[in-house]
Backbone as CSV, one residue per row, in Angstrom:
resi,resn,N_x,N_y,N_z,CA_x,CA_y,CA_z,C_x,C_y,C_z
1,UNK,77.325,116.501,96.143,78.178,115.484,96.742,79.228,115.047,95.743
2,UNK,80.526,115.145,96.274,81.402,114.602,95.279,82.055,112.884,96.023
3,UNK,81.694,112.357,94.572,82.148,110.692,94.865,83.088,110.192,94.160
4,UNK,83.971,109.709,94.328,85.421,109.248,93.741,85.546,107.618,93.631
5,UNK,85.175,107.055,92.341,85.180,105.785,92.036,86.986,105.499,91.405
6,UNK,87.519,104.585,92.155,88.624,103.943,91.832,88.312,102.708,91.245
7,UNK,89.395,101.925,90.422,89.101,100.583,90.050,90.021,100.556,88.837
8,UNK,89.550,99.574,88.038,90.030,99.496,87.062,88.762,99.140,85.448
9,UNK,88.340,98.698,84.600,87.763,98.542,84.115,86.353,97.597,84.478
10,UNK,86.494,97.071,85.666,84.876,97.201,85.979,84.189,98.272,86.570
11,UNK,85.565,99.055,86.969,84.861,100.694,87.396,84.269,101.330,86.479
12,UNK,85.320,101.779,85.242,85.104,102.826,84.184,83.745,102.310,83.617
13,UNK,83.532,100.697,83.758,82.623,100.233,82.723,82.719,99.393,81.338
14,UNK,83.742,99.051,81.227,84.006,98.098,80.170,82.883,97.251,79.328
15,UNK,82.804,97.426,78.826,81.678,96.368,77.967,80.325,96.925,78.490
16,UNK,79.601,97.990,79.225,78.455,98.673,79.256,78.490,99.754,77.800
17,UNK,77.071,99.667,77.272,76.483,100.275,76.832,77.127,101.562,76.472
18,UNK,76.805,102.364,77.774,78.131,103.577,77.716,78.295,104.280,79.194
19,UNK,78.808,105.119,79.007,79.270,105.368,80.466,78.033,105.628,81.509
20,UNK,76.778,106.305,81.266,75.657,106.023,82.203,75.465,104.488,83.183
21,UNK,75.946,103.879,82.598,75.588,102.468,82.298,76.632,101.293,83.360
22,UNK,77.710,102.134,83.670,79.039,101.392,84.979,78.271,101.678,86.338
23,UNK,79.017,100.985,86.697,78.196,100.991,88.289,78.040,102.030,89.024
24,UNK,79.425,102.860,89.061,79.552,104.355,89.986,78.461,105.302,89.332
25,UNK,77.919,105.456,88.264,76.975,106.248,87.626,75.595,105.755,88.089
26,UNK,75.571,104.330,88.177,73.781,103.979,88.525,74.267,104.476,90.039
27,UNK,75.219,104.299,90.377,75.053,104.611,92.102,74.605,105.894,92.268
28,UNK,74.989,106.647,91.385,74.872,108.134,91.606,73.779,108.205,90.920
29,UNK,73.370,107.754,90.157,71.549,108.346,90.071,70.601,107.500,91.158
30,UNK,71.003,106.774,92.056,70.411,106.062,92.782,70.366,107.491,94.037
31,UNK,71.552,107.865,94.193,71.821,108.692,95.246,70.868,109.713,95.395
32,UNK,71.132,110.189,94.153,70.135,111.691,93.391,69.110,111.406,93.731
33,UNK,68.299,110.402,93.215,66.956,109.967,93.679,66.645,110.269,94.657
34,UNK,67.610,109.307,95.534,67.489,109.184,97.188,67.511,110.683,97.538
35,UNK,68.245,111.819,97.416,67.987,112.700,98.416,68.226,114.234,97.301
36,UNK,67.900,113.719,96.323,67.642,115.447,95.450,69.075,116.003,94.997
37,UNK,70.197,115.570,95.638,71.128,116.363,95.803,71.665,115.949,94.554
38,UNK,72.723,117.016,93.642,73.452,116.706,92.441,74.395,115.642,93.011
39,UNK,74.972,114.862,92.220,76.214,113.898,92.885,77.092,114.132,91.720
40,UNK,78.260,114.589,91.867,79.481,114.322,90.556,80.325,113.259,90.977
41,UNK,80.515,112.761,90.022,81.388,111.388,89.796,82.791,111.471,89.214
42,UNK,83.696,111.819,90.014,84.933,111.448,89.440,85.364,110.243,89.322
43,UNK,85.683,109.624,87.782,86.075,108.358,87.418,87.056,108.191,86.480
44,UNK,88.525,107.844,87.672,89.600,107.899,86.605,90.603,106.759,86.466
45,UNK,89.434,105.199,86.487,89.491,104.049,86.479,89.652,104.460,84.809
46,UNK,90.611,102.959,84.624,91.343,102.138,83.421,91.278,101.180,83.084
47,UNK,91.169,100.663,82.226,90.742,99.479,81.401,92.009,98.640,81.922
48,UNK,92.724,97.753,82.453,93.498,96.914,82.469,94.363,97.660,83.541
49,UNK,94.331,98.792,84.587,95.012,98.870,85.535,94.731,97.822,86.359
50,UNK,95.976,98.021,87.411,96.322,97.186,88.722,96.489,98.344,89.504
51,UNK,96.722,96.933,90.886,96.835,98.250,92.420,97.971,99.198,92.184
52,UNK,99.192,98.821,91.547,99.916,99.930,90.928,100.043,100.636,89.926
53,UNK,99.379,101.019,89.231,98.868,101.852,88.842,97.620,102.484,89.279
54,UNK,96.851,101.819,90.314,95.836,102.710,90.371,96.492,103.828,91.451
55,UNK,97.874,102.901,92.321,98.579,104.084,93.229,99.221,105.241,92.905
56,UNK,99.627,105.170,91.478,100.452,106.254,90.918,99.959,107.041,89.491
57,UNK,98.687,106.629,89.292,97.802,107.764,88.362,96.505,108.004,89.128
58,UNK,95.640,106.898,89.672,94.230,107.755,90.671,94.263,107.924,91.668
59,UNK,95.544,107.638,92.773,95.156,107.976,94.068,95.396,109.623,94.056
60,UNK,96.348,110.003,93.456,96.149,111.835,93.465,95.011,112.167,93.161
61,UNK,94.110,111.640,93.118,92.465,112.695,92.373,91.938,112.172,94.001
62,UNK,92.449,111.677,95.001,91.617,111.984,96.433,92.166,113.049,96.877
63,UNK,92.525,113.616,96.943,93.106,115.182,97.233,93.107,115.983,96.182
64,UNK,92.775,115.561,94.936,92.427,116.807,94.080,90.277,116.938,94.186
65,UNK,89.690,115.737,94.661,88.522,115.818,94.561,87.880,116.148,95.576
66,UNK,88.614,115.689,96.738,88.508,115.940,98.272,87.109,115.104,98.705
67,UNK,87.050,114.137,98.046,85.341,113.462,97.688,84.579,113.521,99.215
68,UNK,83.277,113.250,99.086,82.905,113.073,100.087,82.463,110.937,100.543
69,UNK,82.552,110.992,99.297,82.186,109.251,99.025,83.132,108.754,98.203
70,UNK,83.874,107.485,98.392,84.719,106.423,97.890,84.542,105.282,98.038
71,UNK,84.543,104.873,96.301,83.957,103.098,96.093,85.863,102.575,95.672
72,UNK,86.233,101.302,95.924,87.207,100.989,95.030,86.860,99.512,94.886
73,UNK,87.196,99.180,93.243,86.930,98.064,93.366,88.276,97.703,92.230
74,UNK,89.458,97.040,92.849,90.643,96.513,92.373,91.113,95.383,92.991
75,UNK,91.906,94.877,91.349,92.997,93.732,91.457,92.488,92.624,90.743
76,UNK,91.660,92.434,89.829,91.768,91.099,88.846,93.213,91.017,87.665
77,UNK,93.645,92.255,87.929,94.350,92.321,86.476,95.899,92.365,87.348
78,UNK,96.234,92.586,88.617,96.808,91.653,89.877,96.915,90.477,89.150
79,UNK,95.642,89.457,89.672,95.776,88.136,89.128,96.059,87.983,87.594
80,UNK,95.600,88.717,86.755,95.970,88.346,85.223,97.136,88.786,84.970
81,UNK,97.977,89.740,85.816,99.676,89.593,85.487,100.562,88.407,86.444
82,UNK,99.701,88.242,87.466,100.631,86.679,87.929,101.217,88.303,89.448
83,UNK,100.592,88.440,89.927,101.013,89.371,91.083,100.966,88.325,92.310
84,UNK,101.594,88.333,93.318,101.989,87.350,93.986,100.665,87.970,95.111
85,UNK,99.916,87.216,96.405,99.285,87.590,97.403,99.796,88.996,97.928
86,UNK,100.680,88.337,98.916,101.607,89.385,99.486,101.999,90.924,98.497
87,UNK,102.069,91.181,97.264,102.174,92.169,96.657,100.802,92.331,96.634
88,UNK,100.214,92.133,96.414,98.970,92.414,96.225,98.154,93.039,97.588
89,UNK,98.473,92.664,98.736,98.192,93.480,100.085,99.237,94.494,100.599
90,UNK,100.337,94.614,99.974,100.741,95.537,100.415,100.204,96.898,99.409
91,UNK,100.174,96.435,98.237,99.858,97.560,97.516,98.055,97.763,97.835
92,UNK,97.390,96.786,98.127,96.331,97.552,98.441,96.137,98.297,99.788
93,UNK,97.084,98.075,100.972,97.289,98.682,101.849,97.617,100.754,101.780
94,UNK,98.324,100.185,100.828,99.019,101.552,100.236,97.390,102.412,100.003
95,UNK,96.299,101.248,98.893,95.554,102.650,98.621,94.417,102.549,99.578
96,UNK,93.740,101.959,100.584,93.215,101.891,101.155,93.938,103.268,102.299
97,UNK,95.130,103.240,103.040,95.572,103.886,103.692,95.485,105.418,103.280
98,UNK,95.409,105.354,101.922,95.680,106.425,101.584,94.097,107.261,101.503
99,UNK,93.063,106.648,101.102,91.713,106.485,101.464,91.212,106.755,102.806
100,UNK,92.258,106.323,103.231,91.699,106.502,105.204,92.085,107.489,105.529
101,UNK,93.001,108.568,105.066,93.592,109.581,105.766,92.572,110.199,104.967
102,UNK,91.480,110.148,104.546,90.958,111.742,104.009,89.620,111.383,105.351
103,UNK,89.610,110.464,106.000,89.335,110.439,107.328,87.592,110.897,107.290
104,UNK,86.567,110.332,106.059,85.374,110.388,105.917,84.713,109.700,106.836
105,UNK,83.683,110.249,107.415,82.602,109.563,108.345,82.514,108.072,107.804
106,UNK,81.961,107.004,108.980,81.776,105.341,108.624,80.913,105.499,107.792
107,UNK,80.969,104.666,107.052,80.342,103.875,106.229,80.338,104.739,104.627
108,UNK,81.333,105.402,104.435,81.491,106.728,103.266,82.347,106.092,102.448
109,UNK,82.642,104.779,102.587,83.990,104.134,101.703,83.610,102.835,101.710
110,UNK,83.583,102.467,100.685,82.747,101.033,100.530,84.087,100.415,99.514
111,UNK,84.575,99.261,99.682,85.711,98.458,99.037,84.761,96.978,98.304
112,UNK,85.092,96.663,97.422,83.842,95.921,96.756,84.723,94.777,95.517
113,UNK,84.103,93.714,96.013,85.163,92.373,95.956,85.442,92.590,94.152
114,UNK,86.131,91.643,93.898,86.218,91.172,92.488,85.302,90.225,92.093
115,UNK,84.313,90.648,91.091,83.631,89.285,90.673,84.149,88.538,90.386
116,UNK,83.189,86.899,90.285,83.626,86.041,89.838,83.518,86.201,88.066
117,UNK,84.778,85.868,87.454,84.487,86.160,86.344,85.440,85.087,85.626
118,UNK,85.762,83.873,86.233,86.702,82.601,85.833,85.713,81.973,85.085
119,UNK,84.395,81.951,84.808,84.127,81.378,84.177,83.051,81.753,82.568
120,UNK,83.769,83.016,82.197,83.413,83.702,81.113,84.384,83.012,80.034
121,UNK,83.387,83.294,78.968,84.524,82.676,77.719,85.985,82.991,77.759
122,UNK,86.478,84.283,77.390,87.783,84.726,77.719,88.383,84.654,78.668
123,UNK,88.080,84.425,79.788,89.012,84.417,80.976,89.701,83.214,80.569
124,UNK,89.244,81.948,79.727,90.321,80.645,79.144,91.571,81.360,78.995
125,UNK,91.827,82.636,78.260,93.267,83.109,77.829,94.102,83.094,79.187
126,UNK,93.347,83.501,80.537,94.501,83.819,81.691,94.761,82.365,82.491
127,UNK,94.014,81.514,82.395,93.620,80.115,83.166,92.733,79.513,83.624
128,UNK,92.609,78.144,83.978,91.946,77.171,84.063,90.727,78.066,84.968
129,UNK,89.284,77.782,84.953,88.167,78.087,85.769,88.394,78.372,87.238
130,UNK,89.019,76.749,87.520,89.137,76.156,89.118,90.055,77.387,89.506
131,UNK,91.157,77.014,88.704,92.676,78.416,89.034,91.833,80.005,89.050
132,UNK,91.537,80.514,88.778,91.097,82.007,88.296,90.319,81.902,89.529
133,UNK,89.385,80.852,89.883,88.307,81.250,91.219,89.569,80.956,92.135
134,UNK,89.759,80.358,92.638,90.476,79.898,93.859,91.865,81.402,94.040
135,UNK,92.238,82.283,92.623,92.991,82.888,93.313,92.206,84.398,93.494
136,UNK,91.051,84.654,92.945,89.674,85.649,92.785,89.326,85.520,94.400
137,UNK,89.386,84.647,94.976,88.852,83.967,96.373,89.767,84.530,97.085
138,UNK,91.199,84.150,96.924,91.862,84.826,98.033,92.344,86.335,97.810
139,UNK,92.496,86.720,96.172,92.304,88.175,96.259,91.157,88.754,97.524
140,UNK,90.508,88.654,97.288,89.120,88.900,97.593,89.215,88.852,99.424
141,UNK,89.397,87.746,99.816,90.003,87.874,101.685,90.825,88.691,101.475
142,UNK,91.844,89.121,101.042,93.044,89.959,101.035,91.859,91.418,101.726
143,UNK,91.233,91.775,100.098,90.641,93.093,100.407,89.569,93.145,101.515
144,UNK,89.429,91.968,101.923,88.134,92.407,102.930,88.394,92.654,104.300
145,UNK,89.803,91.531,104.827,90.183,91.794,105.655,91.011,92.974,105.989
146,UNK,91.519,93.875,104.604,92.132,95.246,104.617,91.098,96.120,105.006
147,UNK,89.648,96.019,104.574,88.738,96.921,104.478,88.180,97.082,105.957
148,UNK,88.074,95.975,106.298,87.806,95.586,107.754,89.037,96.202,108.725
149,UNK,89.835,96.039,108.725,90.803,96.944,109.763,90.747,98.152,109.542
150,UNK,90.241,98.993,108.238,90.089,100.492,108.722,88.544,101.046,108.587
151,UNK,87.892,99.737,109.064,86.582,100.121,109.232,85.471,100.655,107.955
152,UNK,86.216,100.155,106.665,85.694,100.356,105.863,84.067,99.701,105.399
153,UNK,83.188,100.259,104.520,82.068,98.972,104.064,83.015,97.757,103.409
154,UNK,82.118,97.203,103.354,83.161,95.295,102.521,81.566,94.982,101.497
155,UNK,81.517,94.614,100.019,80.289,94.308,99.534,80.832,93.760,98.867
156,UNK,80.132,91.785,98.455,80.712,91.213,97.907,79.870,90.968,96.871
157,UNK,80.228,91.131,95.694,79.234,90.982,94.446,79.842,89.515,93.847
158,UNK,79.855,88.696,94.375,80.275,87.213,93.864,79.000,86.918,93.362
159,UNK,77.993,86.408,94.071,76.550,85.884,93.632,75.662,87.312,92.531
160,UNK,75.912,88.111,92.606,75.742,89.102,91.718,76.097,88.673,90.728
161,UNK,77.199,88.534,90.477,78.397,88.050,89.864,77.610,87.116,88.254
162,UNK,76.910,86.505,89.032,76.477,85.289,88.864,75.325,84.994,88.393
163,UNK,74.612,85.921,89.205,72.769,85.799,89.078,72.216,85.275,87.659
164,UNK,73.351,86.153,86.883,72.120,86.235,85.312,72.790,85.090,84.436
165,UNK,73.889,84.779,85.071,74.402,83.953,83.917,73.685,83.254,82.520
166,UNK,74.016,83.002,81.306,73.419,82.520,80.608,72.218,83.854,79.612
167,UNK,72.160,84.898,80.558,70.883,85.543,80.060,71.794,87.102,79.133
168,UNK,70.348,87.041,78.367,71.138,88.192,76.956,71.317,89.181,77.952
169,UNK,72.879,89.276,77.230,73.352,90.902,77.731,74.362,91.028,78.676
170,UNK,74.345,89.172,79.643,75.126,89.647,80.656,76.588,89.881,80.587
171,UNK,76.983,89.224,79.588,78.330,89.404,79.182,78.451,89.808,78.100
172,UNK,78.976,91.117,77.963,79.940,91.815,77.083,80.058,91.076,75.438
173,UNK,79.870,91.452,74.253,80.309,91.386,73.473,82.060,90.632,73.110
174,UNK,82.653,91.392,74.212,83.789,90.662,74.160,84.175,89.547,75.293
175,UNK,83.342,88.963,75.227,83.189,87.734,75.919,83.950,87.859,77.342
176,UNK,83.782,88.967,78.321,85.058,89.039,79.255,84.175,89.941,80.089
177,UNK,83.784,91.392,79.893,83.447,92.149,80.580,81.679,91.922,81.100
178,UNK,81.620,92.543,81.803,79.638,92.618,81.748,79.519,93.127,80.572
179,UNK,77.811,93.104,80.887,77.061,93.803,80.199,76.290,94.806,80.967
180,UNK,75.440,95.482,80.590,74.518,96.350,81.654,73.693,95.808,82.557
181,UNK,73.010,94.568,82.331,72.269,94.029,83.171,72.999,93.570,84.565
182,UNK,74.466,93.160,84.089,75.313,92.783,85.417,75.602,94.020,86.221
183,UNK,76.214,95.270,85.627,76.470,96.275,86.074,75.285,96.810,86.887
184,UNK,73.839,96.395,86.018,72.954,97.099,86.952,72.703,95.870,88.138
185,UNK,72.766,94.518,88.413,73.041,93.954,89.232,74.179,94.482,90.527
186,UNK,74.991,94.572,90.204,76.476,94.492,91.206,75.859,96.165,92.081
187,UNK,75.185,97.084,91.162,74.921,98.569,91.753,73.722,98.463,92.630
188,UNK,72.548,97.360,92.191,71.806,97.227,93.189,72.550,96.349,94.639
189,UNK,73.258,95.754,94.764,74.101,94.892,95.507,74.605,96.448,96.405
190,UNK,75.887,96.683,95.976,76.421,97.983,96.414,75.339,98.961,97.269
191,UNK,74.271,99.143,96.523,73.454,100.810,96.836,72.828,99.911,98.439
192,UNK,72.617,98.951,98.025,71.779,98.511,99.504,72.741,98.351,100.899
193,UNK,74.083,97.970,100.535,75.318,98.092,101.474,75.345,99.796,102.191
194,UNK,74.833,100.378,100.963,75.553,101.993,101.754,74.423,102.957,101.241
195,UNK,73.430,102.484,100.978,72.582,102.948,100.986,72.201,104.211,102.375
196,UNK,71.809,104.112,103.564,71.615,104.275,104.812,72.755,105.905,105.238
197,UNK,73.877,105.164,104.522,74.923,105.509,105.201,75.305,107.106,104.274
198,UNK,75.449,106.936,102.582,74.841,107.812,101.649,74.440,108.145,101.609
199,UNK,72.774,108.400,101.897,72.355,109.215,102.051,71.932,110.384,103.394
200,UNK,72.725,109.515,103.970,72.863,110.714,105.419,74.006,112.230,105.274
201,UNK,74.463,111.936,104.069,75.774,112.933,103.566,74.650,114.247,102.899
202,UNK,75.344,115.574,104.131,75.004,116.564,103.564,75.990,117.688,102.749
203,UNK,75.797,118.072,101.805,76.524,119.241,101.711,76.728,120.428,101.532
């Protein structure tokens, strides 16, 4: 099975351990488990991309991978350049649309919110707590209600987000990203959304 993780650095994995250790990888040994089958992971998420850039360096790897499964999880770094709403849905329109024309059976494309992450040490550098949630919030309707008109999965890892707070590991060394315990949080969140639906994929 080939699966095509978009995003930006909570995709690739930022602040995990190492690359086993990001979410699209536990998904895919979750998968394996589930039904024997090899799963390859194309992951050509970036540390500090946005929806534009993820339109004009990873959306070509859905037609070079021809995947059979697609996670995306973008746009905090949207909000950390000051990207207005409205830019921000049109450009995710752009990659969602572009997602929809490879025209995978329901439930094969799962779109997966932005954590809450306004209230990690570093996020002080981009703005106030209250500010960072409240515009994380409406990012976040933006993508669900996009995901929802082309019938996409919608999985919101906010309370994920959240669960461990306070506990070793959950945040990153650099006071900003997860750690593995969150990553392996947000993948148990995810695998149970599309769980059902994943492993009905033969190939």
């Amino acid at each position: 099975m080939r699966y095509l993780a978009l995003g930006d650095s909570y995709t690739i994995g930022t602040g995990a351990s190492d690359f086993n250790h990001n979410y699209p990888s536990l998904l895919a040994g979750k998968l394996t488990k589930a039904t024997g089958q090899k799963v390859s992971v194309a992951n050509p998420a970036v540390n500090g991309y946005t929806t534009l850039d993820l339109i004009k360096r990873e959306l070509p790897f859905a037609n070079k991978v021809q995947p059979d499964l697609v996670s995306v999880l973008i746009g905090v770094n949207d909000i950390v350049q000051g990207r207005s709403e409205a830019d921000y849905r049109a450009s995710l329109a752009i990659i969602y649309d572009t997602v929809a024309s490879l025209t995978l059976h329901q439930g094969r494309v799962v779109c997966i919110a932005i954590p809450d992450w306004a209230g990690v040490p570093a996020a002080r550098n981009f703005g106030t707590p209250d500010e960072l949630r409240r515009r994380t919030q409406a990012f976040n309707a933006i993508a669900k209600d996009e995901s929802a008109a082309r019938g996409f999965t919608w999985v919101d890892i906010t309370d994920a987000s959240l669960s461990g707070v306070g506990s070793t590991g959950w945040i990153a060394s650099d006071n900003l990203h997860p750690g593995d315990p969150q990553y392996a949080a947000w993948a148990e969140v995810i695998w149970s959304a599309v769980k059902e639906s994943w492993t009905s994929v033969r190939t």
